[in-house]
C-alpha positions in Angstrom: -49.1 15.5 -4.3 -47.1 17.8 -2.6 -48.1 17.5 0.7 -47.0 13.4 -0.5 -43.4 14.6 -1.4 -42.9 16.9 1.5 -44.0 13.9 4.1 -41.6 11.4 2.0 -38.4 13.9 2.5 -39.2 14.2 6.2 -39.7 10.4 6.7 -37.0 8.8 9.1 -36.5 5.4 10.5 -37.7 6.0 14.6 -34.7 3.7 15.8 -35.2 2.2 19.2 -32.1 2.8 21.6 -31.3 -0.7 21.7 -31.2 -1.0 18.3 -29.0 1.9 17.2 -26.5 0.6 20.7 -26.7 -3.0 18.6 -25.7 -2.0 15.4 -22.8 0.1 17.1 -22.0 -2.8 19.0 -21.4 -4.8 15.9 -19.4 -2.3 13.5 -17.6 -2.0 16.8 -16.4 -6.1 16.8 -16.3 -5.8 13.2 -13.6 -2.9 13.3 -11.4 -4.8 15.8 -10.8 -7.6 13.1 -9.7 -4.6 10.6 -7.4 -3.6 13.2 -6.4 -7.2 13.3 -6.1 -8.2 10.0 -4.5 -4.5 9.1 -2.1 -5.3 11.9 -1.1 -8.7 10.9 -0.4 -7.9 7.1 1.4 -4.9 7.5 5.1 -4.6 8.8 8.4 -2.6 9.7 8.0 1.1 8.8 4.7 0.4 6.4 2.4 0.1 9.5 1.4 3.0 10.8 -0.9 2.9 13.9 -2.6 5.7 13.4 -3.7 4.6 10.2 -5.1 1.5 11.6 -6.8 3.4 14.7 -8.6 5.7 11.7 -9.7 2.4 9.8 -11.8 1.7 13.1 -13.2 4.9 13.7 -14.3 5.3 10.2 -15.8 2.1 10.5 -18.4 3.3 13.4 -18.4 7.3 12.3 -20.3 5.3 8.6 -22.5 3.7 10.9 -23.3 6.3 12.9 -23.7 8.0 9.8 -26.0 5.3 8.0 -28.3 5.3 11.0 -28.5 8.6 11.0 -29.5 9.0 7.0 -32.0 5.8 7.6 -34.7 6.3 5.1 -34.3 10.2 5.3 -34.1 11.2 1.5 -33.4 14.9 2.5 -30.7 14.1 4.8 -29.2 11.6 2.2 -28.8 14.2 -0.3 -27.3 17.0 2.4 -24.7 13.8 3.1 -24.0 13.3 -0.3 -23.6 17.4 -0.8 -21.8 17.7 2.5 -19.1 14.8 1.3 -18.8 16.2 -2.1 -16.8 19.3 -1.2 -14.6 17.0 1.3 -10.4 16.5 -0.3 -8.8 13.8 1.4 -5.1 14.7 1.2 -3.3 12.0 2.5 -0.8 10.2 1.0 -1.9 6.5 0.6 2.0 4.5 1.3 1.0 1.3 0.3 -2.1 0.1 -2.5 -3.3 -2.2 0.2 -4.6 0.6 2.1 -7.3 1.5 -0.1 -8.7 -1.8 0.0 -8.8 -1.2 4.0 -10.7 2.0 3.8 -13.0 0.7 1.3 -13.8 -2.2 3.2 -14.3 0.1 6.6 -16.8 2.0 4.7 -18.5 -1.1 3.4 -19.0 -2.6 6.9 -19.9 0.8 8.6 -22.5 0.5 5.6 -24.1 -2.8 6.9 -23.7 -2.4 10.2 -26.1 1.3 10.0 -28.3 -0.6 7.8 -28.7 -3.5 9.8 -27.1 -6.2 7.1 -25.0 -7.3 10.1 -24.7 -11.2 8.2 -23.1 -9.6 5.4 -21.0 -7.2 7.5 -19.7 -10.7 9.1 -19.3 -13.0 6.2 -17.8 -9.9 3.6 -15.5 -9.6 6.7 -14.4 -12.8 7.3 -13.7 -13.6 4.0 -11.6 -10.2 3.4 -9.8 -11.2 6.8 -8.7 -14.7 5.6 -7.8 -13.6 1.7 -5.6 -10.4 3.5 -4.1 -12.7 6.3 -3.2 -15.2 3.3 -2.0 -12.5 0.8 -1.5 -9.7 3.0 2.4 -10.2 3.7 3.3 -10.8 0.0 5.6 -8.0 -1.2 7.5 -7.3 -4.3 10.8 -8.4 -5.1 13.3 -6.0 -3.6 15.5 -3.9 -6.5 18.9 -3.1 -6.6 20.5 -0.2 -8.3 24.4 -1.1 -9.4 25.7 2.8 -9.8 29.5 2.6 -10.7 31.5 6.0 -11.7 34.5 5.6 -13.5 37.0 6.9 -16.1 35.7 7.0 -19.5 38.1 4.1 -20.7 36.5 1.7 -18.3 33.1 2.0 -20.2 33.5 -1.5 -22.1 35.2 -3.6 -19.3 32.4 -2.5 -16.7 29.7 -3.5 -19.3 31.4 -6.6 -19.9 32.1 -6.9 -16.4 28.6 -6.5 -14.9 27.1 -8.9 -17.6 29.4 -11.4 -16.7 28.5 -11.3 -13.2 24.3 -10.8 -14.0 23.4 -11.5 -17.5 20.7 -9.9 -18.8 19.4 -10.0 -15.2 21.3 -6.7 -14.9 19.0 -4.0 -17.1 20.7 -0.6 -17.9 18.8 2.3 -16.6 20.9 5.5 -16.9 24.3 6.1 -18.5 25.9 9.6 -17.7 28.7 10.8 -19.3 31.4 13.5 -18.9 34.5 14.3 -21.1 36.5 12.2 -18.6 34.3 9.8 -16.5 31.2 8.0 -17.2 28.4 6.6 -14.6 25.8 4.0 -15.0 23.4 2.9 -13.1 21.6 -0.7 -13.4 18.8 -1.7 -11.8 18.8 -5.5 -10.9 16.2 -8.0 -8.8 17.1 -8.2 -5.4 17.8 -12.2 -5.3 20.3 -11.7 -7.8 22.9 -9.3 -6.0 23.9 -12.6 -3.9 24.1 -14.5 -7.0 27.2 -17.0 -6.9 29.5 -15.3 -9.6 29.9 -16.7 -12.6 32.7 -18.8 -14.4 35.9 -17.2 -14.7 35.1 -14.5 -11.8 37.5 -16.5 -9.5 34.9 -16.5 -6.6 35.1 -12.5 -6.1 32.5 -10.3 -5.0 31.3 -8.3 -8.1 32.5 -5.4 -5.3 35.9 -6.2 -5.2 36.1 -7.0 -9.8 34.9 -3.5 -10.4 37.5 -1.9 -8.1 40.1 -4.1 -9.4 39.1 -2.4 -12.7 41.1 0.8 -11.7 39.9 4.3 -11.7 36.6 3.8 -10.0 35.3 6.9 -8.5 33.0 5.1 -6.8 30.4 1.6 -6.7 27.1 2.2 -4.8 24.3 -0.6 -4.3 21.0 1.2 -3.7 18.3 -1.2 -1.9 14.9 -0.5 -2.8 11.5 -2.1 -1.6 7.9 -1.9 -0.8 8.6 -0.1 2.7 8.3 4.1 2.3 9.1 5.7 5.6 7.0 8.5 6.6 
């Protein structure tokens, strides 16, 4: 019996060269469509090229990695103990990402273990739901952030819900013995909203300075896109 279990940790898969330069060879072609596909649904300062050179790698290093392990139970467990003490640090900018990692992992996965049909379908099917969905982002937000004397507070409320509705949601009011600040956060379809009756055709700009005693009127754009 233990002469049994000591043969089954030392078993291995004896690769042929051409085999382990095939399965390469595909997690290779299979990690230019990430690059693709990561490269077609990301934009502006969101894409980072580095990113998307890692996403290849990591697809070949797991399939140089899966060959490796093979049917090796003793070096699957030093893998699995080797990866456990492993903190991965960096700061993932968009959700999207994680679904590009996993899915480098998956195929690097196949591609060691010789599933090379579902490396290719799983991959052509993430590629065409990504280049479908990839580009959608979320509605950019505006933040309205007026400072102004303290006897302005009801004519700016008034003002700005005149102007957005209930579009217009109040996130922070700030106040000092003498001025008072808020700040409104807003969808970013609505800052070009036509204004509405009895605004005379003025930008919401120029009604809250024609208010008096503004300090100051600051629209804030925020989106999807986080510089780095």
């Amino acid at each position: 019996m233990r002469e049994y279990l000591y043969q089954l940790l030392e078993s291995g898969g004896d690769l042929a060269p051409a085999t382990i330069a095939l399965r390469l060879a595909v997690s290779v072609v299979i990690a230019g469509f990430i690059f693709l596909s990561y490269r077609l649904s990301h934009s502006g300062s969101i894409y980072s090229t580095k990113f998307n050179v890692s996403l290849s790698v990591l697809t070949i290093i797991t399939t140089t990695v899966m060959i490796v392990i093979g049917n090796n139970i003793a070096l699957s467990l030093g893998m699995v103990g080797a990866l456990s003490i492993v903190r991965f640090r960096t700061a993932i900018k968009d959700s999207r990402d994680t679904i590009y990692i996993f899915w480098a992992i998956v195929v690097g996965i196949c591609c060691g273990a010789g599933d090379y049909l579902v490396a290719a379908l799983g991959s052509a099917f993430a590629f065409l739901v990504l280049l479908l969905l990839g580009r959608i982002r979320n509605d950019n937000r505006v933040l309205l952030i007026v400072r102004t004397a303290r006897q302005n507070e009801e004519k700016v409320e008034a003002l700005i819900f005149q102007y957005y509705a209930r579009k217009a949601i109040l996130r922070a009011k700030n106040t000092t013995d003498s001025s008072i600040e808020f700040i409104y956060e807003l969808n970013g379809k609505y800052i070009n909203k036509t204004p509405g009756t009895g605004v005379a055709g003025k930008s919401v700009t120029d009604a809250v300075y024609e208010l008096g005693n503004i300090e100051y009127f600051n629209i804030v754009m925020q989106n999807d896109e986080i510089s780095g």
